[in-house]
C-alpha positions as CSV (number, residue, x, y, z in Angstrom):
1,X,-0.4,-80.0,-98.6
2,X,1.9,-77.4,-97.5
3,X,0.8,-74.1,-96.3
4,X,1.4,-70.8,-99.0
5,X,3.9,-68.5,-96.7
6,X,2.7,-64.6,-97.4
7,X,5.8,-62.6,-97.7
8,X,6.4,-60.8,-94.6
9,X,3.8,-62.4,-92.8
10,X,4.7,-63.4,-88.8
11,X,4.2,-67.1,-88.4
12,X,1.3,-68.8,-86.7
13,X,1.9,-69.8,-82.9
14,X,2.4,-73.3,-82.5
15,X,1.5,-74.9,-78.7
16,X,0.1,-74.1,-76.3
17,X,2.5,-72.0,-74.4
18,X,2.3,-69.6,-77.8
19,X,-0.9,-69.2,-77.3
20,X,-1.4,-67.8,-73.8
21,X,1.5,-65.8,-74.1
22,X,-0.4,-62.7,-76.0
23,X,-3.2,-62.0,-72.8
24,X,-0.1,-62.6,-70.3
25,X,1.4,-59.7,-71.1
26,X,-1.3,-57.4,-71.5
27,X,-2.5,-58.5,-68.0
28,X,0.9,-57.9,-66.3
29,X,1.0,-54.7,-68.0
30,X,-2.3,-53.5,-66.7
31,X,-1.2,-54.4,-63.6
32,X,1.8,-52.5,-63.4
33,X,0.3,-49.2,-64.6
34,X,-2.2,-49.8,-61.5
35,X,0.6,-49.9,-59.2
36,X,2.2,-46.8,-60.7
37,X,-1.0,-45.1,-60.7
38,X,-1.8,-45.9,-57.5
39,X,1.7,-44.7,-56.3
40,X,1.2,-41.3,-57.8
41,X,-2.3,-40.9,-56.2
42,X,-0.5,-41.4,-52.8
43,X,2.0,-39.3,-53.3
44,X,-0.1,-36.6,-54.5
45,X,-1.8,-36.9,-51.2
46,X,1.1,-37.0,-48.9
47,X,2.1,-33.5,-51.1
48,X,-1.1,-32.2,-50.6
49,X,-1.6,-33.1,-47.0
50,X,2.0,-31.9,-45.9
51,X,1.4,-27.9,-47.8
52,X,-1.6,-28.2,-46.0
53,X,-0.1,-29.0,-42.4
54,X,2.7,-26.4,-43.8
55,X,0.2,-23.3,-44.1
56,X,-1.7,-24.8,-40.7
57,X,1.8,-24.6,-38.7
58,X,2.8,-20.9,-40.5
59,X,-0.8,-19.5,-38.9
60,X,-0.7,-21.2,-36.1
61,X,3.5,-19.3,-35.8
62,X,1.8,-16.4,-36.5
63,X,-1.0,-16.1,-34.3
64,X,1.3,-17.2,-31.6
65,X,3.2,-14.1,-32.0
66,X,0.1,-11.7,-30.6
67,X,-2.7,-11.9,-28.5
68,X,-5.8,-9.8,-28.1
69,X,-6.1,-7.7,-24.8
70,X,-9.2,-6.4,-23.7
71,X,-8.7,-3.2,-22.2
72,X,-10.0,-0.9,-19.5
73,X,-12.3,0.3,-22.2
74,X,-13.8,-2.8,-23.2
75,X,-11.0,-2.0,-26.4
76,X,-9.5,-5.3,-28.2
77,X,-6.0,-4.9,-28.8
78,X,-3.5,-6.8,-30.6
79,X,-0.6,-6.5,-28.8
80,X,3.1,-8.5,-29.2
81,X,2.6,-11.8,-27.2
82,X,6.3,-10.9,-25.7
83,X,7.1,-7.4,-25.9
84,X,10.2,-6.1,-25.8
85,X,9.8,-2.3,-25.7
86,X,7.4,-1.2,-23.5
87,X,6.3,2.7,-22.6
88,X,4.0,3.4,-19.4
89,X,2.0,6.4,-19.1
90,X,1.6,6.4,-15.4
91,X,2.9,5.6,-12.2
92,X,0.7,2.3,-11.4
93,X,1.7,1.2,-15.1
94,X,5.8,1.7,-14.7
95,X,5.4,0.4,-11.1
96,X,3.6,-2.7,-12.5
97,X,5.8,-3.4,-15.2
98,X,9.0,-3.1,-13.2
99,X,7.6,-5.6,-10.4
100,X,7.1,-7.8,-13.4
101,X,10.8,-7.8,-13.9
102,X,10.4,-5.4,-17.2
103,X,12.2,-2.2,-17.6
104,X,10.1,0.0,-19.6
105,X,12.0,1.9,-22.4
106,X,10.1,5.2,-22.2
107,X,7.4,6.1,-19.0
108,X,5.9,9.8,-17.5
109,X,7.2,11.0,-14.6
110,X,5.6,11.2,-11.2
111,X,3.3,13.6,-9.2
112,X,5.2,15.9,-8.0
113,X,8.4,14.7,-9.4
114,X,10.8,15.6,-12.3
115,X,11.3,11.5,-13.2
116,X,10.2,8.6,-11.7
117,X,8.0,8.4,-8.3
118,X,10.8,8.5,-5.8
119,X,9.9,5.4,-3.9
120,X,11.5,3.4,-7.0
121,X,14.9,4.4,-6.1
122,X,17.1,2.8,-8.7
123,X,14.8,0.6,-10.1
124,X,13.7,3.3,-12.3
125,X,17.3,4.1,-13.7
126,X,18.0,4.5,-17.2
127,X,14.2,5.1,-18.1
128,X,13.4,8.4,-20.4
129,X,10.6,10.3,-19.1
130,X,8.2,10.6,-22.0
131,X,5.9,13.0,-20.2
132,X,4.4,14.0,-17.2
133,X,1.3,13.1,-15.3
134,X,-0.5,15.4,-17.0
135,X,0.2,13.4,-20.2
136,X,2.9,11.9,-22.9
137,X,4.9,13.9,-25.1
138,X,4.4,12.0,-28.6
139,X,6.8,13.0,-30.3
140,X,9.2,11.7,-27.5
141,X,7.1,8.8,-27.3
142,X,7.8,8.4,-31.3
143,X,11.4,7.7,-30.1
144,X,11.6,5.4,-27.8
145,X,10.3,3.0,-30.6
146,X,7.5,0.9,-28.4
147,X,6.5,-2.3,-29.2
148,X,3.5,-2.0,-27.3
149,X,2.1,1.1,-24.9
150,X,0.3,0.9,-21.4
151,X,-1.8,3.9,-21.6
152,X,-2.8,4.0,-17.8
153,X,-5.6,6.3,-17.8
154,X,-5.2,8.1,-20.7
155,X,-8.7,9.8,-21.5
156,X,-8.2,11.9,-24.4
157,X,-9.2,10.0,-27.7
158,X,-7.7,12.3,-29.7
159,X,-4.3,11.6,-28.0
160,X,-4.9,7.9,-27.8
161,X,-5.4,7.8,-31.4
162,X,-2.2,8.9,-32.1
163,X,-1.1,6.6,-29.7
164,X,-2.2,3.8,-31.6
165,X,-0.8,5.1,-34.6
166,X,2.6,4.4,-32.8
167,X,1.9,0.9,-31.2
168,X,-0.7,-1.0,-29.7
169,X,-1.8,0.9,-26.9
170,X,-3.8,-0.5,-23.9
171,X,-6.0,1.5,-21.2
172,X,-5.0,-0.5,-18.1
173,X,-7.3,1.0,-15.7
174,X,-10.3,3.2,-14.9
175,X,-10.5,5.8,-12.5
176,X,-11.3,5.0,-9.3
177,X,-10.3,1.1,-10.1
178,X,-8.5,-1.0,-7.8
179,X,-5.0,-1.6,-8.4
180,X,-5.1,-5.0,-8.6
181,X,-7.3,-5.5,-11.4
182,X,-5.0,-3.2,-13.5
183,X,-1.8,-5.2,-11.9
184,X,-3.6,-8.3,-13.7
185,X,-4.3,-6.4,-17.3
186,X,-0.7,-5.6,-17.2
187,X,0.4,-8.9,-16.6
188,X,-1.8,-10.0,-19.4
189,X,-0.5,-8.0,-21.6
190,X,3.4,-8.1,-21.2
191,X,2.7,-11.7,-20.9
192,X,3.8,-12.4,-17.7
193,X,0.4,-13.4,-15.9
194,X,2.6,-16.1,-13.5
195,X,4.6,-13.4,-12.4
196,X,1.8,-11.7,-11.6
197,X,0.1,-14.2,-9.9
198,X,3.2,-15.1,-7.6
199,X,3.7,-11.7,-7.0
200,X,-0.2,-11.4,-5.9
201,X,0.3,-14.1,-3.5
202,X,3.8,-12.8,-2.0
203,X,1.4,-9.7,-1.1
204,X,-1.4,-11.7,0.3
205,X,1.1,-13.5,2.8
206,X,2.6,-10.3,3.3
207,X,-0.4,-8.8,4.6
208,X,-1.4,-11.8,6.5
209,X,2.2,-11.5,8.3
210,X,1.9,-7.7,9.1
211,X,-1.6,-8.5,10.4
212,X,0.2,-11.0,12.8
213,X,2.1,-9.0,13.8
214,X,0.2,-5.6,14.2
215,X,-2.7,-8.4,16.7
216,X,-5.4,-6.2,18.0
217,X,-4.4,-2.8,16.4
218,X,-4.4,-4.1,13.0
219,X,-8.6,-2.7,14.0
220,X,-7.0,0.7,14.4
221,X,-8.5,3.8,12.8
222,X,-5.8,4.7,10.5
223,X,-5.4,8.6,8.6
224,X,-3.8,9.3,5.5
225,X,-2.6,13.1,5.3
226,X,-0.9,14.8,2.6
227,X,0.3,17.9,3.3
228,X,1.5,21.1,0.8
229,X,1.9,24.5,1.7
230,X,-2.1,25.2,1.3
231,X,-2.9,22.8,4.0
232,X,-3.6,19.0,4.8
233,X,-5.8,16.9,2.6
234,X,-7.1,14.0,3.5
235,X,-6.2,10.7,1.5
236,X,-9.8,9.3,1.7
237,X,-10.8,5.1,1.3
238,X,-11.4,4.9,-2.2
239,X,-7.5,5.5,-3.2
240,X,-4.5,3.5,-3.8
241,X,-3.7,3.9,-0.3
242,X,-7.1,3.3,1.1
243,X,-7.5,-0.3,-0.3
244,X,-3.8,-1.3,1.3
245,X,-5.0,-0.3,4.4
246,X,-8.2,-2.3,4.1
247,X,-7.1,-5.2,3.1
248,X,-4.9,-5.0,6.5
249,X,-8.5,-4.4,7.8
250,X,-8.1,-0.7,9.1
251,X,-10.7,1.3,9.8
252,X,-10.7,5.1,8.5
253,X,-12.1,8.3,9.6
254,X,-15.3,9.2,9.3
255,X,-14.1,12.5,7.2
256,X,-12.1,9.7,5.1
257,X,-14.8,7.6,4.1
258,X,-15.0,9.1,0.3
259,X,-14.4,7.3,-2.6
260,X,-12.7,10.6,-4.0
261,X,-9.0,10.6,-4.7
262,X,-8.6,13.3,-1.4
263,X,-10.0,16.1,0.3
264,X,-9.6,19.9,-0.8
265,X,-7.0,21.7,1.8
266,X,-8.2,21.8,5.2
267,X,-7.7,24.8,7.2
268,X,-5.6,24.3,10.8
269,X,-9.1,25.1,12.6
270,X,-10.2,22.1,10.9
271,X,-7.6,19.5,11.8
272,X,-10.0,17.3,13.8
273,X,-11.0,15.6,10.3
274,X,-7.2,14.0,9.7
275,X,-7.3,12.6,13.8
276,X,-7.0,8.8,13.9
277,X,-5.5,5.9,16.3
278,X,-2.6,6.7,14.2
279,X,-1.5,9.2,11.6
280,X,0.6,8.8,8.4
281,X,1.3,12.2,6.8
282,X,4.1,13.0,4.0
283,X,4.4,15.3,0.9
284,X,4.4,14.6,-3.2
285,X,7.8,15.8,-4.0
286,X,9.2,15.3,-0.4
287,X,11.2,18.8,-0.6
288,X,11.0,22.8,-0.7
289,X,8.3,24.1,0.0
290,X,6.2,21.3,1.1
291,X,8.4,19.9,3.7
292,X,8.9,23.3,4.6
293,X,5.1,23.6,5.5
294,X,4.9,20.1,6.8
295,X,7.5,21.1,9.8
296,X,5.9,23.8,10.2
297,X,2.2,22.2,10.9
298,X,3.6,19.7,13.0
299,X,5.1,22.3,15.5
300,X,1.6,23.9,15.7
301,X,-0.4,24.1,19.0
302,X,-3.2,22.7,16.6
303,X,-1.3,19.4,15.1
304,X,0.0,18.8,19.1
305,X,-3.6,18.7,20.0
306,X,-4.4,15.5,18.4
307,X,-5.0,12.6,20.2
308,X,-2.5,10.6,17.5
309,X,0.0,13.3,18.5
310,X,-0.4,13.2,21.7
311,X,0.1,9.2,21.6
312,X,3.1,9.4,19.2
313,X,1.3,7.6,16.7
314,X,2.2,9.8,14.0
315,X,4.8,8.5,11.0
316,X,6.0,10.6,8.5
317,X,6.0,8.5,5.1
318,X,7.2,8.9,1.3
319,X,4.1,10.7,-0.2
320,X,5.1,9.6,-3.7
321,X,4.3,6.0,-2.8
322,X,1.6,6.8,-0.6
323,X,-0.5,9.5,-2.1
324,X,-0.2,8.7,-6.5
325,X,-1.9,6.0,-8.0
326,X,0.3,3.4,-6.5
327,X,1.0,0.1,-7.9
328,X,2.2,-3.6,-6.5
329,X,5.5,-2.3,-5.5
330,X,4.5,0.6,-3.4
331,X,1.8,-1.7,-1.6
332,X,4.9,-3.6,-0.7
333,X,6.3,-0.8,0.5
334,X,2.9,0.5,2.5
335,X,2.8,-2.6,4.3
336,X,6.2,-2.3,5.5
337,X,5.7,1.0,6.7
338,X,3.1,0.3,9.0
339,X,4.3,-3.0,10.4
340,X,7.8,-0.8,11.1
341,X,5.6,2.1,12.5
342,X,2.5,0.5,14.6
343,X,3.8,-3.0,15.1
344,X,6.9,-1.3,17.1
C-alpha cells in the first residue's frame, strides 16, 4: 500500500549514500571552524608577541640614549650617552675634553688668564668663557645651551644645584685626586672611554721614551717653582705637576714633599728650599708683572747661588700648563719639556 505524502513534507532518504550524508557535513563543518579557530589563536599571538617585542625594542632605544655616571661625589647622573654640547668648569675638564677630540661649547677660563690656559694655543678657539676659576657665570652658562656639564670641582651645592637645573652636571674630580682618574670619568661620560684609553697608553709609551732617553738622570731631584711678584712658591708632589714627574720617577725636594697644591711665597733668604739637580720655574699668566719679577729673581746674587744655577740646569716653562690643575694634554706637554731640557 502506498505511503500518505504530508503536504510540504521533505521526502524520506533512500540508500545508503542518503543516509550518511547528514553527519558528513556536520563533521567537515566542525572541522573547518577548528582550523579557523585555531588560525585566529595564532594570529592573536603573533600580534601579541610582536607589540610586545615592539615596547621591548622602544625601551631598550630609550635607555640607549643615557647612561648613569657616578660622579666624584659618589652622585648618579643621567647624562646623554653622546653628548653634543658640553661646558667644562675647569681647566683639567676643558683639557680632557679637547684631548678627547670634543670642543666644548662653553668652559671657565684659566689661572691667571682672561680665556683659556695658554698652553692650548688654538685648540681652545671659538670657546666662550663661561666663568673664571673662581667659578661659572649661570646665567652665561644658561646660554650656551649644554647637553651635559663637567663640573670639575665645583663645591658649592647651592651652585651645583642650579647647575643641575640646567643639565646633567657631573663632579669629575676631588681635590687633591690624580688626574688620571678624572681623565677616565670624563671619558666615561662624553662616551669616549677608547679614546681615553688610547690616549692613556700614547702617554705611558711616552714616558717610557723620555725615560730612555733622560738614562741615569731620569733619578734626578727635580724643583717645580712658580714665581709672582711676592716671591717663589714651591709646586710640591701631591700636584698635577708632581705626579708627571713621578711617574718619570723623579725625586723632589725635601721642602716639596707636601701633598698641598704649593708653598706660601718664600722669601730670597729662603731660596735653598726650591734647589734641585734641576729647576723648572715659570709664571701663571706668563706676562706684566710676573715676568717682570721672574727676571728680576733670576739676576739675584741669591738665585745664581744655587747649585741648579750654577749647573745650568734651570728651564723656564709655561706656568699655565705646569702650575693649574693640568689635564692629559699638558702632561704631554710636561714630558716634552723635560726630555727637550735634561735629555739635551
Amino acid at each position: 500500500m502506498p505511503q500518505s505524502t504530508i503536504p510540504g513534507a521533505r521526502p524520506a532518504p533512500r540508500g545508503r549514500a542518503g543516509a550518511g550524508r547528514g553527519p558528513r557535513r556536520r563533521s567537515g563543518l566542525a572541522a573547518l571552524f577548528t582550523v579557523l579557530m585555531a588560525l585566529m589563536l595564532a594570529l592573536t599571538a603573533c600580534g601579541s608577541g610582536s607589540g610586545e617585542s615592539g615596547e621591548a625594542d622602544a625601551a631598550s632605544a630609550a635607555s640607549a640614549d643615557t647612561v648613569t655616571i657616578t660622579d666624584a661625589t659618589g652622585t648618579e647622573v643621567e647624562v646623554p650617552a653622546d653628548p653634543q654640547r658640553v661646558v667644562t668648569l675647569s681647566e683639567m675638564d676643558l683639557d680632557a675634553a679637547l684631548a678627547l677630540g670634543v670642543t666644548p661649547v662653553g668652559a671657565t677660563a684659566g689661572r691667571g688668564q682672561d680665556g683659556a690656559p695658554r698652553y692650548l694655543g688654538d685648540k681652545a678657539d671659538g670657546i666662550t668663557m663661561v666663568g673664571t676659576v673662581t667659578g661659572p657665570e649661570l646665567d652665561k652658562v644658561i646660554k650656551a645651551d649644554p647637553d651635559v656639564i663637567l663640573a670639575g670641582q665645583v663645591r658649592d651645592q647651592q651652585v651645583l644645584a642650579r647647575l643641575r637645573q640646567i643639565a646633567p652636571t657631573v663632579v669629575t674630580f676631588q681635590l687633591g685626586e690624580n688626574w688620571k682618574d678624572a681623565f677616565a670619568t670624563i671619558g666615561e661620560t662624553l662616551g669616549r672611554t677608547d679614546q681615553q684609553q688610547a690616549f692613556m697608553d700614547e702617554y705611558q709609551a711616552k714616558v717610557a721614551s723620555v725615560q730612555q732617553d733622560l738614562g741615569p738622570a731620569a733619578d734626578s731631584v727635580v724643583s717645580v717653582v712658580r714665581w709672582n711678584p711676592k716671591g717663589p712658591s714651591t709646586i710640591n708632589k701631591g700636584t698635577f705637576a708632581g705626579s708627571v714627574l713621578n711617574d718619570v720617577g723623579f725625586q723632589r725636594p725635601e721642602a716639596q714633599q707636601e701633598t698641598a697644591q704649593h708653598s706660601m711665597p718664600l722669601s730670597m733668604e729662603n731660596l735653598d728650599a726650591i734647589d734641585g739637580d734641576w729647576i723648572f720655574v715659570g709664571t701663571l699668566s706668563g706676562q706684566g708683572n710676573d715676568v717682570d719679577a721672574l727676571d728680576a729673581a733670576m739676576a739675584s746674587p741669591s738665585f745664581a747661588a744655587l747649585s741648579a744655577v750654577q749647573e745650568g740646569h734651570v728651564s723656564t716653562v709655561d706656568g699655565s700648563q705646569w702650575m693649574s690643575l693640568g689635564g692629559p694634554l699638558a702632561a704631554m706637554s710636561m714630558l716634552d719639556d723635560v726630555d727637550e731640557a735634561m735629555a739635551n
